[in-house]
C-alpha positions as CSV (number, residue, x, y, z in Angstrom):
1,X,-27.0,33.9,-50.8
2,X,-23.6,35.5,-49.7
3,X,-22.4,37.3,-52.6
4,X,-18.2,38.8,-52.9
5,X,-18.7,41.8,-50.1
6,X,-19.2,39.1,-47.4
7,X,-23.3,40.3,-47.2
8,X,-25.8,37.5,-47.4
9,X,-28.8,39.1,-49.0
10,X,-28.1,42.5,-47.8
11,X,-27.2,41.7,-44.3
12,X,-23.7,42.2,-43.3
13,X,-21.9,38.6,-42.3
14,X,-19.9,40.5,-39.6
15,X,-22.7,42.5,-38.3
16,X,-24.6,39.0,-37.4
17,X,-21.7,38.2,-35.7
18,X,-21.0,40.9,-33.6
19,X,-24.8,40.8,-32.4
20,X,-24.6,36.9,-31.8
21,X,-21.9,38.1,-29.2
22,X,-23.2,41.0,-27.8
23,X,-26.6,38.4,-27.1
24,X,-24.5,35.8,-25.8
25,X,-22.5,38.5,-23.5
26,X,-25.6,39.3,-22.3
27,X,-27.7,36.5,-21.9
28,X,-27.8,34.9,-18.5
29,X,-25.8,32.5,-16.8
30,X,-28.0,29.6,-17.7
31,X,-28.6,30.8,-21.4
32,X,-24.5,31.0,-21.7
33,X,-24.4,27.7,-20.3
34,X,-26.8,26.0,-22.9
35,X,-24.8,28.1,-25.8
36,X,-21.6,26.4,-24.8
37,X,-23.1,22.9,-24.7
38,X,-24.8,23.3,-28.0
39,X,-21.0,24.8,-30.0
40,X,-19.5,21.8,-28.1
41,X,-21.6,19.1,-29.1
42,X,-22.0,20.6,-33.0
43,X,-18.5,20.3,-33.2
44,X,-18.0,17.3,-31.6
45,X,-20.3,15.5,-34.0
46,X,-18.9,17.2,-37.1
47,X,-15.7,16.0,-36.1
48,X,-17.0,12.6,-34.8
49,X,-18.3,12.1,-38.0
50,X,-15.9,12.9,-39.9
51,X,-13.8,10.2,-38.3
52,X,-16.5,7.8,-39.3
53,X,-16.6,8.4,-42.7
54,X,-12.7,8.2,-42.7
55,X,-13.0,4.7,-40.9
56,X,-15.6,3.7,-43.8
57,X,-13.2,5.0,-46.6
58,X,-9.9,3.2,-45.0
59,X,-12.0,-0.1,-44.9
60,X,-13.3,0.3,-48.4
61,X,-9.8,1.1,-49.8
62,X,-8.2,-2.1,-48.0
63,X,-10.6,-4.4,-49.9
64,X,-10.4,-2.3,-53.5
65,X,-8.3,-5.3,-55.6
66,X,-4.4,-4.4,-56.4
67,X,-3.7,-3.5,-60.4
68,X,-0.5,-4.5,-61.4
69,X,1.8,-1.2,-62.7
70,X,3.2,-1.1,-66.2
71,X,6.4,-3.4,-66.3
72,X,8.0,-1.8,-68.8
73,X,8.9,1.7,-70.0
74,X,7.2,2.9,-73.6
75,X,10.8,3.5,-75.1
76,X,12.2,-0.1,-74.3
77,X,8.8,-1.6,-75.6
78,X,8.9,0.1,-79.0
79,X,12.8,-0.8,-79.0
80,X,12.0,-4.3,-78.7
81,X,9.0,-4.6,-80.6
């Protein structure tokens, strides 16, 4: 678990990071290649599905039924009743 100090169990985030770069920096040609593709399609599908679950939600709010608003205000109702 990552706890306040940005360390997830005892293993700085940041360090990760800066080795992830240093690997990718030196990987080859190929390897760097099949890096990009994979970031590319992970966030293409996060945001691909995201869109789909926003579709799904506008279709499910255009068929939720309509409930009439109040019509009149608390003080005019206890004026007149």
């Amino acid at each position: 678990m990552q706890n306040a100090s940005g360390a997830l169990d005892g293993v700085h985030v940041s360090s990760l990071t800066e080795a992830g770069m240093k690997q990718l920096a030196t990987a080859s040609p190929e390897a760097h290649a099949a890096a990009i593709a994979l970031y590319r399609h992970a966030i293409a599908m996060t945001f691909a599905t995201g869109t789909a679950i926003v579709a799904l939600a506008l279709i499910v709010l255009l068929f939720l039924p309509e409930l009439p608003l109040a019509t009149d205000h608390g003080q005019e109702a206890q004026r007149q009743g």
